[in-house]
C-alpha positions as CSV (number, residue, x, y, z in Angstrom):
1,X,18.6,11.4,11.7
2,X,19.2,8.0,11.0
3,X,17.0,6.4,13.3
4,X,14.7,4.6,10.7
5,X,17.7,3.0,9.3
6,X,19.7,-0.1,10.0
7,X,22.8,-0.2,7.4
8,X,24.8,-3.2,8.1
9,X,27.8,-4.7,6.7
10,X,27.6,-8.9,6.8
11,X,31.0,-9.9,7.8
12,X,30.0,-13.5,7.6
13,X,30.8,-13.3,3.9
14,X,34.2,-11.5,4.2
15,X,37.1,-13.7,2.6
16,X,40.0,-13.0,0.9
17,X,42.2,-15.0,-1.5
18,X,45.6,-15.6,-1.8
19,X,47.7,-13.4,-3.2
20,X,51.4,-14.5,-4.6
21,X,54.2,-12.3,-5.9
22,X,52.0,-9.5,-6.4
23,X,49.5,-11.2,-8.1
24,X,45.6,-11.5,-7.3
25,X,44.1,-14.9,-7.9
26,X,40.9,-16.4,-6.6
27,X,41.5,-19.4,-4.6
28,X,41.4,-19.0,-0.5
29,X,44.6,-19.1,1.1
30,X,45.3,-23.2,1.8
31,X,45.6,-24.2,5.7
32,X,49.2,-25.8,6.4
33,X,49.9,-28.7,8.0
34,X,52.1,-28.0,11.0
35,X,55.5,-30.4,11.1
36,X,56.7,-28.5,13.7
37,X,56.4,-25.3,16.1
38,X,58.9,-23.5,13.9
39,X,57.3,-24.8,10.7
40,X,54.1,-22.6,11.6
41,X,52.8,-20.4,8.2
42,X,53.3,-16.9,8.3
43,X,50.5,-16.4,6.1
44,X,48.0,-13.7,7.2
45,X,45.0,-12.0,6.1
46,X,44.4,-8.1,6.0
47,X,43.3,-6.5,9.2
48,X,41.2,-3.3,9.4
49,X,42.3,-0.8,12.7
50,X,39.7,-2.2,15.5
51,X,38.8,-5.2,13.7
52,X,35.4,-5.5,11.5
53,X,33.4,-3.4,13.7
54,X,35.3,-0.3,13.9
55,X,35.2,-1.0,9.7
56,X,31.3,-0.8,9.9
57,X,31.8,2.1,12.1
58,X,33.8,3.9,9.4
59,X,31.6,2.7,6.1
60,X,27.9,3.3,8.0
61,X,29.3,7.1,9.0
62,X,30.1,7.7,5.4
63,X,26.9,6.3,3.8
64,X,24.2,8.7,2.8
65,X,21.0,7.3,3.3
66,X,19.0,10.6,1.4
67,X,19.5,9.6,-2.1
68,X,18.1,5.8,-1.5
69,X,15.2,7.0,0.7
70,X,14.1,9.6,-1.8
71,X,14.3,7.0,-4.6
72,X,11.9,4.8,-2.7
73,X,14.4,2.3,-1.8
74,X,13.9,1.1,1.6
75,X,16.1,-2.2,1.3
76,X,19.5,-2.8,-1.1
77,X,22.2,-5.2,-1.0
78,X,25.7,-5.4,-3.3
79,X,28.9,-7.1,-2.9
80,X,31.8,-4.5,-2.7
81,X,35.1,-6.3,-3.9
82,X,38.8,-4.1,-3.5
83,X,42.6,-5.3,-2.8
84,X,44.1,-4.2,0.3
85,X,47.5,-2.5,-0.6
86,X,51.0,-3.8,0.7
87,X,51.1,-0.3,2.6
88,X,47.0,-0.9,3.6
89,X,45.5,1.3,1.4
90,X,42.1,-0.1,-0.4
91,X,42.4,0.3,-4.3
92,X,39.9,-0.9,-6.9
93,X,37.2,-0.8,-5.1
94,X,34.4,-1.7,-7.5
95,X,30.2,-3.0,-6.7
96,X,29.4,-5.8,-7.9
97,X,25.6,-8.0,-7.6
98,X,23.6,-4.6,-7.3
99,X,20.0,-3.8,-8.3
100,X,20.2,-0.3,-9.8
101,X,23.0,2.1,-10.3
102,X,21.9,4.4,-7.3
103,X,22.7,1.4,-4.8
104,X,26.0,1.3,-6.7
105,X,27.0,4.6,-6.6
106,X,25.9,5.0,-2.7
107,X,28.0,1.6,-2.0
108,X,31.1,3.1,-3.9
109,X,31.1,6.5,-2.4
110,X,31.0,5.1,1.2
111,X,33.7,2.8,0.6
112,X,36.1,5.2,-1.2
113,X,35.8,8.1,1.8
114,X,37.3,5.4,4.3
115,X,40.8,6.8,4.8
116,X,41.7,4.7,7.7
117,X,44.5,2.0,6.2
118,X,44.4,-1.2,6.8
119,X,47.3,-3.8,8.0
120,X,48.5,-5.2,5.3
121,X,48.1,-9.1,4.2
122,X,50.9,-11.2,4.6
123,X,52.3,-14.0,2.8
124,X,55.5,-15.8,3.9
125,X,56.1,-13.1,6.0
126,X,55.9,-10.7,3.0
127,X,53.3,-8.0,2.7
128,X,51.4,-8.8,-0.5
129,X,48.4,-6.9,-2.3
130,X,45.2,-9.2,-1.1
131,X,41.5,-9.0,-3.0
132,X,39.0,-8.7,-0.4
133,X,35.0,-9.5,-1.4
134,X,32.2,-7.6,1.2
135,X,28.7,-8.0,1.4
136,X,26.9,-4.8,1.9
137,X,23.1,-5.1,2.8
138,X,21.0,-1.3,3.6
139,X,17.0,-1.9,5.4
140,X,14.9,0.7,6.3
141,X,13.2,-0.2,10.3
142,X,10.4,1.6,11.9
């Protein structure tokens, strides 16, 4: 039972950065002056299905708190980065900023068994592959 553990996923930190003609860079996607109504950017970032909580939803039923607990680890935190797809899916999903490899490989795991797909990142009304950067924290409560 997972009542002694709060697992939450700090969205505060959740960017992405622009992506253009396929390719991932690292610079935030630039606000646009607006000339016009019809001049409006069509520029938007990847949504998950539900918004941000149903992704916490999906990533806290996947995690398995066991492997932590029995390692004496009652508190972890990582940075999960992975590109959203042009058809949603997440690829390259790596851990990054950990402590120990078993945070690491507890991270990874939940991450890769979400199967719901995102909407896709657009960029002049195009859908384009878009690097995403999470920041994952696990505490044990009593």
């Amino acid at each position: 039972m997972k009542k002694y553990l709060l697992l939450s996923l700090v969205f505060l930190g959740l960017f992405s950065a622009e992506a253009q003609q396929d390719l991932l860079t690292s610079t935030r996607p630039k606000a646009n002056s607006v000339s016009s109504p019809h001049a409006q950017s069509k520029d938007k970032n990847p949504e998950f299905p539900g918004g941000l909580q149903a992704f916490r939803k999906e990533f806290v039923s996947n995690f398995q708190t066991q492997t932590l607990l029995a390692s004496g680890i009652k508190e972890a935190s990582a940075t999960a980065m992975f590109v959203v797809e042009k058809d949603g899916s997440m690829s390259d999903i790596k851990i990054e900023a950990y402590k120990n490899e078993i945070i690491r490989d507890e991270f990874l795991k939940a991450l890769k068994k979400i199967n719901t797909k995102w909407i896709a990142g657009e960029k002049d009304g195009e859908k384009v592959r878009i690097r995403m950067r999470q920041p994952l924290i696990f505490k044990t409560v009593k």
